[in-house]
C-alpha positions, 0 to 999 in steps of 0.5 A: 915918240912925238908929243901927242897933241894934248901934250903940245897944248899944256906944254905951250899954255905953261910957257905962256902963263905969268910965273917966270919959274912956272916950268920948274914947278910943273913936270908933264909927264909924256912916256908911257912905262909900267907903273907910271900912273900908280906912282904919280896916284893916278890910276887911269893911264892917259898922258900928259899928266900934268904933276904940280911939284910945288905941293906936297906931295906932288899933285897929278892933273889928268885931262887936257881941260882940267889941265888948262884949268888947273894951270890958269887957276894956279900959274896965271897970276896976271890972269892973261888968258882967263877971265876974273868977270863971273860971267865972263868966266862961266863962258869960257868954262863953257866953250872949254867944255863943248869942246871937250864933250862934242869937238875932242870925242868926234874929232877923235872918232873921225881921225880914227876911223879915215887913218887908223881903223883896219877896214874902212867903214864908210857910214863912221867916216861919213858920221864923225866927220859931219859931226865934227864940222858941225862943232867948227860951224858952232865955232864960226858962227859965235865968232862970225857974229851971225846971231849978235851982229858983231864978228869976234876974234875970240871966243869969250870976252867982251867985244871982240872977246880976248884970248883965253884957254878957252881959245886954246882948248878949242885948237884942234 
């Protein structure tokens, strides 16, 4: 079974973080089983789980920007893609969850309705689809620059910004 895209994001954002050894410390949990989440403690039954092996007992993490949180809060030691700045922190805090709250629930919707649902419903195709453009033409014009009249190549930091996990949550 391929890795569901969430997967993808955390397994990527692990192997770039500064700790050599990170992926020996962290274990992200991809196949669904009977129990699997009662073992780890978690008692909603959604992969990845990311589990820190470096506490005892071991610490599960669930959702994909808890996740990028956890591992930028634990394993970024060099801070390479958050930010040490207040303010700069808060935005990225900010664009992580726009996306989680408006991107990953229409666009979720939106690939359900147009590939998977049994019988094709005009109106939730047509709905969820302009609701998730209008999430990407939030991203464009931040990083157009239209209101501050300076493009950008990332969605936080100062000129034109740097990449950060709030970049990578936002990758669809």
């Amino acid at each position: 079974m391929p890795m569901a895209l969430s997967g993808q994001l955390a397994k990527s954002t692990l192997k770039r973080m500064s700790r050599k050894k990170a992926g020996s410390y962290v274990s992200i949990l991809t196949v669904r089983n009977n129990g699997w989440s009662h073992s780890c403690g978690m008692t909603v039954r959604k992969i990845p789980i990311l589990i820190d092996n470096t506490l005892t007992p071991p610490f599960p993490v669930m959702e994909s920007t808890a996740e990028l949180l956890y591992l930028q809060d634990n394993f970024d030691e060099k801070n390479f893609f958050g930010f040490s700045e207040k303010r700069e922190h808060s935005e990225m805090v900010q664009w992580l969850l726009f996306w989680q709250a408006s991107g990953q629930p229409n666009q979720g919707q939106s690939n359900h309705f147009r590939k998977s649902a049994p019988k094709k419903i005009p109106y939730a195709i047509s709905r969820f689809r302009s609701k998730t453009l209008r999430v990407y033409n939030v991203f464009e014009t931040r990083l157009s620059g239209r209101y501050t009249g300076i493009s950008r190549e990332y969605l936080v930091g100062s000129g034109k910004g740097r990449y950060s996990i709030a970049d990578i949550g936002a990758w669809p």
